[in-house]
C-alpha positions as CSV (number, residue, x, y, z in Angstrom):
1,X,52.8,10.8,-52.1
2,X,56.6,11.1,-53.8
3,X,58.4,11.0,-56.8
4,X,59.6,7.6,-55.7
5,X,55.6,6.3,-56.4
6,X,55.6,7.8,-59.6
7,X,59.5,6.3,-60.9
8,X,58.3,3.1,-59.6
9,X,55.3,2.9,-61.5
10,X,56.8,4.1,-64.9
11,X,59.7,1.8,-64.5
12,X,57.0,-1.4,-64.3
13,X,55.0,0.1,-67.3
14,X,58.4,0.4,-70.0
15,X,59.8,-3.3,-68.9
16,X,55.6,-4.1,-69.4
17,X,56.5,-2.9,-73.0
18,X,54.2,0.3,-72.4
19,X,54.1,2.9,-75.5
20,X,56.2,5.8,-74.8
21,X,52.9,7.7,-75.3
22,X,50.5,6.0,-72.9
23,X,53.6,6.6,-70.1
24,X,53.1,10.4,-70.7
25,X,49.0,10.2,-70.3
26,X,49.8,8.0,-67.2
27,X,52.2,10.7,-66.0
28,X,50.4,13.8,-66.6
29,X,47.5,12.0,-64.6
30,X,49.8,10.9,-62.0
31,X,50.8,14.3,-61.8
32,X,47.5,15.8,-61.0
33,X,47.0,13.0,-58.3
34,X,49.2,14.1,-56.2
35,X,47.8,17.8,-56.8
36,X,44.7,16.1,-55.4
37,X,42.7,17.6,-58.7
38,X,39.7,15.2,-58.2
39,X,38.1,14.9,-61.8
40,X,34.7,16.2,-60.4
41,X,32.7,18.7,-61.9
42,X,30.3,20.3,-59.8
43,X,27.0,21.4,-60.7
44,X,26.8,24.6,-60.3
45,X,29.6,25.1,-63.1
46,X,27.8,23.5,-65.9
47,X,24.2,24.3,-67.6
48,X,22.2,21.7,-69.2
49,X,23.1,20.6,-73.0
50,X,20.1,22.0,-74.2
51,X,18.4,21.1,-77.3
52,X,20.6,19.4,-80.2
53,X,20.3,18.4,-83.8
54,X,18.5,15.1,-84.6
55,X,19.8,12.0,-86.7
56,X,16.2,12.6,-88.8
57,X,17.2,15.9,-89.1
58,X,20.2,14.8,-91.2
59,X,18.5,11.8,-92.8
60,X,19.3,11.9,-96.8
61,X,16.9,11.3,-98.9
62,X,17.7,7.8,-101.3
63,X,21.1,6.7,-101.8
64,X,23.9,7.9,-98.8
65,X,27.0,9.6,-99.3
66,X,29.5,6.8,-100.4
67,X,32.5,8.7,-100.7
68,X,32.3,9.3,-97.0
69,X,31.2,5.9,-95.8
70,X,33.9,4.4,-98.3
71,X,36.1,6.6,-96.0
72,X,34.3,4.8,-92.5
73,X,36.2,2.7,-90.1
74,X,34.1,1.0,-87.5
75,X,35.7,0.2,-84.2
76,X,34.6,-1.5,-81.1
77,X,36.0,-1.2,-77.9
78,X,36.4,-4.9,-76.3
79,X,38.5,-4.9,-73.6
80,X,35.5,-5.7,-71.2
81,X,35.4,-8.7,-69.2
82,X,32.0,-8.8,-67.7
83,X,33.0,-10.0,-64.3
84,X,29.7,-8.9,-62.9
85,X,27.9,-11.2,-64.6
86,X,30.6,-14.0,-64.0
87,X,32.2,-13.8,-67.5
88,X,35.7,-15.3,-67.7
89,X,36.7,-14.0,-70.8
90,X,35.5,-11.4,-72.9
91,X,32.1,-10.4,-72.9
92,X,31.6,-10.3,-76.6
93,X,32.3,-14.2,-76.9
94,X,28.6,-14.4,-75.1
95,X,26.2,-15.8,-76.9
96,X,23.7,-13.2,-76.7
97,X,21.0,-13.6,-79.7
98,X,20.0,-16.7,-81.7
99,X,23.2,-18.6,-80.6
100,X,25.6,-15.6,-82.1
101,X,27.7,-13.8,-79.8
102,X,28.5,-10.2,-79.9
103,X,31.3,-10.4,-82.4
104,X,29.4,-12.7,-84.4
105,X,26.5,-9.7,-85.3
106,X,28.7,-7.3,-85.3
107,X,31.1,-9.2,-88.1
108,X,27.9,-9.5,-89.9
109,X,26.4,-6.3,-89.8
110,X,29.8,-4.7,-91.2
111,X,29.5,-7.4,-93.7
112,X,26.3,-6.6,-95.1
113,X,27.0,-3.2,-95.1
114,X,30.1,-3.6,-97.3
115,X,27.5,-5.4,-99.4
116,X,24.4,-3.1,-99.7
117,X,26.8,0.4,-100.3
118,X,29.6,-1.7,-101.9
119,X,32.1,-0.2,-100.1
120,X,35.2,-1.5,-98.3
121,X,34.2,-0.1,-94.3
122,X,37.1,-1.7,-91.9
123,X,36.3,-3.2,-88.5
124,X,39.0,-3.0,-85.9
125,X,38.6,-4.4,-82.4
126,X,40.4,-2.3,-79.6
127,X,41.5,-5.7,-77.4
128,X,42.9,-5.6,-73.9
129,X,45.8,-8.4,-73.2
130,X,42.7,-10.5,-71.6
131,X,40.6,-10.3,-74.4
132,X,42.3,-10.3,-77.3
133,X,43.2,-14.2,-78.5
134,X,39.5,-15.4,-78.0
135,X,38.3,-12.8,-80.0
136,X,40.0,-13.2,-82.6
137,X,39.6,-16.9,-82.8
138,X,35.6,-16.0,-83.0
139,X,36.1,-13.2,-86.1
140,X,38.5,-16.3,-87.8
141,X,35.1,-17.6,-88.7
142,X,34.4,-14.1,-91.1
143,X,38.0,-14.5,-93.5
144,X,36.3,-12.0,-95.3
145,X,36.7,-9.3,-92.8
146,X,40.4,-7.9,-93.6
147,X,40.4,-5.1,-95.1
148,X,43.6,-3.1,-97.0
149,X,46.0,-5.4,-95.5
150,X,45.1,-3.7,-92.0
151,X,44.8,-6.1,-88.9
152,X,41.7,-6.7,-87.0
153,X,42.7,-5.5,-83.6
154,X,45.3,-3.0,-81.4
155,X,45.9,-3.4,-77.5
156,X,45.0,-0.7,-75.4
157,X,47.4,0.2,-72.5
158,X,47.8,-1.0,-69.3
159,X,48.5,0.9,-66.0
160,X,49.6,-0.2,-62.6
161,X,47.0,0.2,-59.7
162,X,48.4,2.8,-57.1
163,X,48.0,1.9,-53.1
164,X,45.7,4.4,-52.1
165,X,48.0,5.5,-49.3
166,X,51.0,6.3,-50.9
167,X,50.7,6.4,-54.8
168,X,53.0,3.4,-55.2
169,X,52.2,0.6,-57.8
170,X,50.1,-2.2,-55.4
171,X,51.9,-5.6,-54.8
172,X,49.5,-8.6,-54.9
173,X,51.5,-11.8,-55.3
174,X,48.6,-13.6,-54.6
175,X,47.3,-13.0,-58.8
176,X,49.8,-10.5,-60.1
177,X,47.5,-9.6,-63.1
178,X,45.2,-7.7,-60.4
179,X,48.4,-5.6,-60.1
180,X,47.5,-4.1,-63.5
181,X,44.5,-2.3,-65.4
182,X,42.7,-0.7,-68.2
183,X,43.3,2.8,-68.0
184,X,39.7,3.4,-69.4
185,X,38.3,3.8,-72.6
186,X,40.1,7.1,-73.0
187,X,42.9,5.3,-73.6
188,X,41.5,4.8,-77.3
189,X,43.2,7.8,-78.8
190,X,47.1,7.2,-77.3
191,X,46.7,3.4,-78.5
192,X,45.5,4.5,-81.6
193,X,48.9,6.4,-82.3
194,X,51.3,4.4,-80.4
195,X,49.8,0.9,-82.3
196,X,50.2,2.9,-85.8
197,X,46.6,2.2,-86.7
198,X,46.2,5.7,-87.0
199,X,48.7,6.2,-89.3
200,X,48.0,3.1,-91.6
201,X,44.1,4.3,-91.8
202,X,45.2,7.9,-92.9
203,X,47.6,6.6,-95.6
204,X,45.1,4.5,-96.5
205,X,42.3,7.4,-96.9
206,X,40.2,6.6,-94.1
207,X,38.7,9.5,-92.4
208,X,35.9,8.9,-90.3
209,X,35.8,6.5,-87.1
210,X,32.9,4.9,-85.6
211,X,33.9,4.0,-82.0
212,X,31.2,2.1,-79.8
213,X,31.0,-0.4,-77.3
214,X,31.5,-4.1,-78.3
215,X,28.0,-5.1,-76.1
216,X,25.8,-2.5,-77.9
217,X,24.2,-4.0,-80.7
218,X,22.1,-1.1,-81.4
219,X,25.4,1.2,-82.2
220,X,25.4,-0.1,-86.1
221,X,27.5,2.4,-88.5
222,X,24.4,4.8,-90.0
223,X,26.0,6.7,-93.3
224,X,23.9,9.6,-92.7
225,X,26.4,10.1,-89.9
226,X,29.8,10.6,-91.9
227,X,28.2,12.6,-94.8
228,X,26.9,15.1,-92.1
229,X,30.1,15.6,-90.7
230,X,31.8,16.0,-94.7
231,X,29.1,18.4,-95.9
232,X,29.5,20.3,-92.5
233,X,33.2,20.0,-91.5
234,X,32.2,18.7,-88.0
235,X,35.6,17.3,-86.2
236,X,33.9,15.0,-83.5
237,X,30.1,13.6,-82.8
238,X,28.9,12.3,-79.7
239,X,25.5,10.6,-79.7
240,X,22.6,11.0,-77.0
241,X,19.4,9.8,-76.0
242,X,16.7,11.3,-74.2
243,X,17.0,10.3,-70.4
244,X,14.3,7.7,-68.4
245,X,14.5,7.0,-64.9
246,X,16.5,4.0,-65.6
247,X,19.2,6.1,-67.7
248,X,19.3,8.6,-64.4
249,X,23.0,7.1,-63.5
250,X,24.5,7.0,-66.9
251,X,27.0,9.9,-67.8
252,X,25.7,13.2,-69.7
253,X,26.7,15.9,-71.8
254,X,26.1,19.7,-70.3
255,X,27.6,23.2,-71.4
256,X,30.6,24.3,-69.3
257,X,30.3,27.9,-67.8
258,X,33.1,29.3,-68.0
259,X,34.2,28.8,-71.5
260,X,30.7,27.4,-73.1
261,X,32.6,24.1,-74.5
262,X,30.1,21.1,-74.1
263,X,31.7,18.7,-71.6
264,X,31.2,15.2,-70.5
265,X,30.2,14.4,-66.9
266,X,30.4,10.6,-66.2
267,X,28.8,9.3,-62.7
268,X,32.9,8.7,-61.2
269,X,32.8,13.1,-61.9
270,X,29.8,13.7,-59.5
271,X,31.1,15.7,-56.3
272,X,29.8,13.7,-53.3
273,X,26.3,14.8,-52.3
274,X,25.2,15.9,-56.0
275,X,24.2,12.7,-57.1
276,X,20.1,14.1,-56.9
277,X,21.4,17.3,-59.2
278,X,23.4,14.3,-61.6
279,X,20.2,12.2,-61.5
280,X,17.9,14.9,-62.7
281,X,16.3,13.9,-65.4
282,X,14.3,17.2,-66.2
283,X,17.1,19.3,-66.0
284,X,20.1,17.0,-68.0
285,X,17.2,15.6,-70.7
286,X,19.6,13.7,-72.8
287,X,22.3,10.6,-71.8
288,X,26.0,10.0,-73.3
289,X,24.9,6.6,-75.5
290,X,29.5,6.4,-76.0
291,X,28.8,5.8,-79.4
292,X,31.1,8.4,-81.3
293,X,32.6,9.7,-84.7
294,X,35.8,10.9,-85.1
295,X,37.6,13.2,-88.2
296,X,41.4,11.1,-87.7
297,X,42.3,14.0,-89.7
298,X,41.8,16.1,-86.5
299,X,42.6,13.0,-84.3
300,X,45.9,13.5,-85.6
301,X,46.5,17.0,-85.5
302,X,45.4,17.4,-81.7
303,X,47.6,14.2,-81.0
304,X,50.4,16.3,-83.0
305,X,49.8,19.3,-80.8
306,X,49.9,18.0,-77.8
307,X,53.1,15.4,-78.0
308,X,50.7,12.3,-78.1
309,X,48.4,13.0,-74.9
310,X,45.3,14.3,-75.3
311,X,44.3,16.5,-71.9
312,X,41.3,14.5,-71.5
313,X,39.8,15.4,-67.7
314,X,40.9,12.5,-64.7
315,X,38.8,10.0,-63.3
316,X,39.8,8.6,-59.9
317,X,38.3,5.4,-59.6
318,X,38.6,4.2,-55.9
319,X,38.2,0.6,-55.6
320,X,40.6,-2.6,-53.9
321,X,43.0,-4.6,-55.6
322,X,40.9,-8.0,-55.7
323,X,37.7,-6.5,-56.3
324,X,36.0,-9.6,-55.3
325,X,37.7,-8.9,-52.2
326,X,36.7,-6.0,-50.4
327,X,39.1,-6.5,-47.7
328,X,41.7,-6.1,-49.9
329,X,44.1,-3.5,-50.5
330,X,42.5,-0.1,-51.6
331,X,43.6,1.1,-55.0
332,X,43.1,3.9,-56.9
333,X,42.4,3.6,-60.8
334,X,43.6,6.6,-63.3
335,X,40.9,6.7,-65.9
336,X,39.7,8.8,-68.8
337,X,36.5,8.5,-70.9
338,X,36.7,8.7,-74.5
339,X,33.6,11.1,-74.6
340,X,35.6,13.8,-72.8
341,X,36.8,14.6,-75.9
342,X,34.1,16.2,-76.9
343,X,35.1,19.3,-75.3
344,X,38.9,19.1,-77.4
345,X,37.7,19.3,-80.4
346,X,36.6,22.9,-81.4
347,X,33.5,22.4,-83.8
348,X,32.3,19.3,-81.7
349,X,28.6,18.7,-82.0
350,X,25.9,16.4,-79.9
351,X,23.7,14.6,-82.0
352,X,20.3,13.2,-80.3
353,X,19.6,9.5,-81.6
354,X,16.8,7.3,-80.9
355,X,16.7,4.5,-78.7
356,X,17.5,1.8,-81.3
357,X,20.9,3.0,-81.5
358,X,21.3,2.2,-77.6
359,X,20.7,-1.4,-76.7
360,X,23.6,-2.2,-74.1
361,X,24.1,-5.2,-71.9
362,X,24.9,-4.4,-68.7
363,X,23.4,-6.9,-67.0
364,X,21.6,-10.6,-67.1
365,X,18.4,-8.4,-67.0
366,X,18.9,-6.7,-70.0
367,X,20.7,-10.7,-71.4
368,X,17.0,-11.6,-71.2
369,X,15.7,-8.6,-73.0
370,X,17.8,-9.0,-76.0
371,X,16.9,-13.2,-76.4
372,X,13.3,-12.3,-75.6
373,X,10.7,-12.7,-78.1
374,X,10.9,-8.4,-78.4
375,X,13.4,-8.5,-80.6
376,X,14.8,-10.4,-84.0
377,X,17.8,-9.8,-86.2
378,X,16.8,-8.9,-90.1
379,X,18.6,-10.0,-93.1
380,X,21.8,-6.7,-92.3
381,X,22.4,-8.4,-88.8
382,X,20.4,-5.3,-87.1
383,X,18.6,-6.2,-83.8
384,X,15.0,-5.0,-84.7
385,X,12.3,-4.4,-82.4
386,X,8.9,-6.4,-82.9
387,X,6.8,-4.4,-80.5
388,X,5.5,-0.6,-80.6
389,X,5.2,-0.3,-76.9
390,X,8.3,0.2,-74.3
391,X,10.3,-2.6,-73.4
392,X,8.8,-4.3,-70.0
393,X,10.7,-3.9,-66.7
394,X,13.2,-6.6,-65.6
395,X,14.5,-7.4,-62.3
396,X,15.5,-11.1,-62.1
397,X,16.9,-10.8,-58.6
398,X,20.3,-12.7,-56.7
399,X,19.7,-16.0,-58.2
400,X,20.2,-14.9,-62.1
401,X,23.0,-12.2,-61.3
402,X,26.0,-14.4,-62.8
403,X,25.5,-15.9,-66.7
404,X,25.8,-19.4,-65.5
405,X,23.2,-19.5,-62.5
406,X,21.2,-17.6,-65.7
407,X,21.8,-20.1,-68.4
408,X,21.1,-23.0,-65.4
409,X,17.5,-21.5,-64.9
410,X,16.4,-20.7,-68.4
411,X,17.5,-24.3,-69.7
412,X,15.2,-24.2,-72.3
413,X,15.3,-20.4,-73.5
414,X,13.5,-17.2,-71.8
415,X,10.4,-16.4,-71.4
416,X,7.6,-14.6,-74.1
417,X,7.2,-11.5,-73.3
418,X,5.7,-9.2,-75.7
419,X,2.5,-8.9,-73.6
420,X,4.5,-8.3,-70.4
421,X,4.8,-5.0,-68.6
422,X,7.0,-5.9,-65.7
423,X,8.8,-9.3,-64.6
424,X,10.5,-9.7,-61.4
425,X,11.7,-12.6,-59.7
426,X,11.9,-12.8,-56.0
427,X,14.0,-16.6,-55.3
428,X,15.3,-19.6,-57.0
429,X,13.1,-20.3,-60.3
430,X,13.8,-22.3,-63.1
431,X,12.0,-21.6,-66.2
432,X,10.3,-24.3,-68.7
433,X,10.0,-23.9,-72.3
434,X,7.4,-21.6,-73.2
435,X,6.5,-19.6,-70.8
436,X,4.8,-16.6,-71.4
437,X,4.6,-13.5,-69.3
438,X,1.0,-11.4,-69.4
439,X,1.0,-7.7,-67.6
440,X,2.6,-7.3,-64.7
441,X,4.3,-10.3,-63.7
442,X,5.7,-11.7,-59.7
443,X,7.3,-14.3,-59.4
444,X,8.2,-15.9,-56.0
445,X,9.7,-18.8,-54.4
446,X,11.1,-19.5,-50.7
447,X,12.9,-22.9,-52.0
448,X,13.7,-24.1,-55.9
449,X,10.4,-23.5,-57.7
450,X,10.0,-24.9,-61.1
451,X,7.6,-23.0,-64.1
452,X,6.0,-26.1,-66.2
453,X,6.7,-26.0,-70.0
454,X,4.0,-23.7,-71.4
455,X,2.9,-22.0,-68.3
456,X,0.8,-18.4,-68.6
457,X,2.2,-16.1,-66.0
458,X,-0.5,-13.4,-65.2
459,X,-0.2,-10.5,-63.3
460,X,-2.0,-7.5,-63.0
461,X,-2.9,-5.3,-66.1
């Protein structure tokens, strides 16, 4: 660990055209590194969140606040590849429901907004430099989208990867872009600034930001949200859900100790051997859902006070430079997560949301959930549920992992599966149209297996 490490990598990052502002995050983090601060926090420093104000708590009765949804951006964070599901480009170009992709819905669900409340809400994509030209070509097809002469998208930064040996920025001649990435969706407030969205949305009388996830279709922009932070003067709003066993790894809000701030612990903050403590779901009740509202107003002042860097807490993500290839060189990652925010802004407040709001895509698992029969879009673009019963359990198994070998063995769409409980599929099996699942459903093959158009798959009740 040396100065040299840390020269070298700033000196790549301003000839990389890297804001001025996004050098000082990287540096303060750099700086901590080699103080070997580790990002965790243990659990015997926090308590749980607790119980926390509903969205039908804050539900108005007829006709929103407009004022404050006229004064709504909506923006969606879509630097994401999805390389674990074999996605070249970015994941939001997937088609994911009725031939639309993610940008598709979510260009038409800010459409028909704009419609039913007749106001003027801006979408802004945050874009990485691998993301941004394809995504844009697909929001081309919505002219209608620009809003106040404001562009569509901003770049977040980009950070070398350090050797995990000596802190130096990692040499890989072999694909140089591997020598480069995100710095985590932290980064959204210093890009933000540096880009000058932040500015142009102020002068422009925008007040309130919706930031989600560009592969959650449930994270829609509600107005209830933005009037309850103008009636109530509330800074910043995190959303959670209430916790299953399948949300047990996802990152959660609890109450710091020591100062009582509400703080965010992601799964890359767990000190080694607390993962059981993490994974409690009776003790931390509620999940972060990264769907989160922002006053710029006091965006901009903590950005003011603090030269441009937000003190957001460190992750140290440990991984290798190819990481298809784990023999590889060993890299470390500086990251920050744009819920750690939550414990900046004095006044912040946790706001427990129904399921609905939370319909990610992780996986080719939950790919299938979301073309399934279990859902449908209604005239606003909103993915609506069409069953009153939990969603069944998914495991597709090796053969489906990557979108392609997915697409290849569902030719002819996915299976019905409002009567299904469970599906899991143990081997190669390629899917005719029609299928329909019934209870708990196995199925296995030790070679290619093919499902007959039509087919009723039964299990057990």
């Amino acid at each position: 660990m040396s100065s040299e490490g840390l020269q070298a990598a700033t000196a790549t990052m301003a000839r990389a055209g890297v804001s001025t502002a996004a050098i000082g995050v990287f540096e303060r983090f750099y700086g901590q590194l080699e103080a070997n601060v580790t990002g965790y926090v243990p659990e015997d420093t926090i308590d749980p969140l607790g119980a926390v104000t509903r969205l039908v708590d804050i539900a108005q009765e007829g006709e929103p606040d407009r004022e404050a949804l006229r004064r709504t951006v909506v923006l969606k964070l879509n630097g994401g590849l999805g390389t674990s599901m074999g996605i070249t480009g970015p994941k939001s170009a997937l088609p994911v429901r009725d031939g639309l992709t993610f940008l598709d819905i979510m260009a038409r669900q800010v459409l028909a907004l704009r419609e039913r409340y007749e106001v003027g809400i801006p979408l802004l994509l945050m874009n990485s430099f691998r993301t941004r030209e394809e995504s844009l070509e697909i929001l081309a097809r919505y002219p209608d989208l620009v809003v106040d002469g404001l562009p569509l998208d901003f770049l977040q930064s980009q950070e070398p990867k350090l050797r995990a040996d000596d802190l130096s920025p990692v040499n890989w001649p072999a694909d140089p872009e591997l020598e480069w990435c995100p710095p985590g969706h932290g980064d959204v407030y210093v890009s933000l600034l540096a880009s000058g969205i932040l500015e142009a949305l102020r002068d422009r009388g925008y007040r309130y930001l919706f930031l989600s996830n560009a592969d959650n279709l449930g994270a829609t922009c509600d107005p209830d949200i933005p009037a309850w932070m103008a009636a109530q003067s509330i800074p910043y709003v995190a959303e959670v859900c209430e916790r299953t066993h399948n949300d047990r790894k996802g990152g959660h809000l609890a109450v710091r100790k020591r100062d009582q701030r509400v703080v965010l612990r992601d799964s890359a903050m767990v000190v080694p051997g607390e993962d059981e403590s993490f994974q409690d779901t009776t003790r931390h009740q509620l999940f972060h859902a990264n769907n989160l509202w922002v006053d710029l107003d006091v965006l901009a002042r903590e950005l003011a006070e603090h030269d441009g860097v937000l003190p957001l807490p460190m992750i140290v993500n440990r991984k290798t430079v190819d990481p298809t290839d784990p023999s590889s060189t060993p890299v470390i990652q500086i990251e920050s997560a744009m819920g750690a925010a939550i414990e900046i802004f004095e006044g912040s407040r946790a706001l427990e949301v129904p399921r609905t709001r939370f319909r990610p895509v992780k996986s080719t698992n939950e790919l299938l959930l979301i073309r399934s029969d279990l859902y449908r879009l209604d005239e606003d673009w909103m993915v609506q549920s069409t069953i009153d019963h939990p969603e069944p359990f998914i495991d597709l198994g090796r053969s489906y992992t990557m979108v392609d070998d997915f697409e290849e063995r569902f030719p002819a769409g996915v299976p019905l599966i409002r009567e299904c409980s469970s599906l899991r599929v143990k081997g190669d099996v390629t899917f005719g149209a029609q299928v329909r699942c019934v209870g708990d459903v196995v199925v296995t093959a030790d070679g290619p297996r093919q499902i007959a158009d039509g087919t009723v798959l039964r299990g057990s009740p």
